[in-house]
N, C-alpha and C positions, 0 to 999 in steps of 0.2 A: 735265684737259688732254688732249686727243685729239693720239696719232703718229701719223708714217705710217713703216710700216717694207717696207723697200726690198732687194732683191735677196735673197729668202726661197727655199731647196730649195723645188723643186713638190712634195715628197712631206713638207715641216711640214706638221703638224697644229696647229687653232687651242690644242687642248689646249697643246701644246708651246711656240706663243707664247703661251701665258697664264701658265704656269709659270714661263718664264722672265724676264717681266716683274714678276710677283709677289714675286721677292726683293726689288724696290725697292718695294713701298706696295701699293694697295689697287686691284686691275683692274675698271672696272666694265665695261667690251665687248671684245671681244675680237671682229675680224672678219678672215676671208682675202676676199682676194678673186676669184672663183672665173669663169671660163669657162662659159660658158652651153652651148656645143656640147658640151665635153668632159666637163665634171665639174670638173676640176684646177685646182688653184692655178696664176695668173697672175705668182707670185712677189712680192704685194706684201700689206699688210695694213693694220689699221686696228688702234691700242689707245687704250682712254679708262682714265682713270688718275685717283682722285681728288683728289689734290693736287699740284698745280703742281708743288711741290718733291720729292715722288715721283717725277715725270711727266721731272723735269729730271736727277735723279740716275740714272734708265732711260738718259736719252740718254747720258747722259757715259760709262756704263759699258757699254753694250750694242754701241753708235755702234761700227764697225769690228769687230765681234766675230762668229768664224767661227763658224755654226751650224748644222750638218748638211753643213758641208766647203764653204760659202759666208759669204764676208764679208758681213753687213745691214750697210743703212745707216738709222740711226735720226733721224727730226727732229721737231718739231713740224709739223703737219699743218696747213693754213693754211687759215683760213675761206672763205664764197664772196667774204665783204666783202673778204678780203684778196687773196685772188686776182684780183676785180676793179680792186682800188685800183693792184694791181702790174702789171697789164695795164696798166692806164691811162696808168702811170706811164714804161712800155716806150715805147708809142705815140708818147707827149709826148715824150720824148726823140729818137726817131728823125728828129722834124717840124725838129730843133734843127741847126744847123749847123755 
């Protein structure tokens, strides 16, 4: 199950969010994601986690937790199918009266 973790210090290391996801299960990616001009973290990241129930025990426990003097915010990270479905679904509604 792949997160997306959200309002991350620019000076974490993926080391650091890999470790600290590691007390709940098994990390298999671990990604920041990174500024192309700068170098530096953009404050946000990518973790794949191999079991669902790992993946969900991260959230509950992580979710609102300060980490380097910043609150993250931890979710499930949402496919392109579903990011599509839920555009869609925006769209349709708007047309509604």
């Amino acid at each position: 199950m792949k997160l997306l973790i959200r309002n991350l210090n620019r000076l974490t290391t993926a080391a650091e969010l890999e470790k600290l996801f590691q007390e709940f299960g098994t990390v298999l990616k671990c990604s920041l994601v990174m500024d192309q001009k700068s170098g530096t973290s953009k404050g946000f990241g990518f973790i794949e986690m191999q079991k669902p129930g790992e993946a969900k025990a991260a959230v509950k426990n992580l979710n609102n937790k300060t980490v380097n003097g910043l609150k993250i915010r931890v979710k499930k990270a949402e496919t392109q199918q579903e990011k599509h479905r839920n555009s869609s679904d925006e769209s349709s509604n708007r047309d509604r009266p």
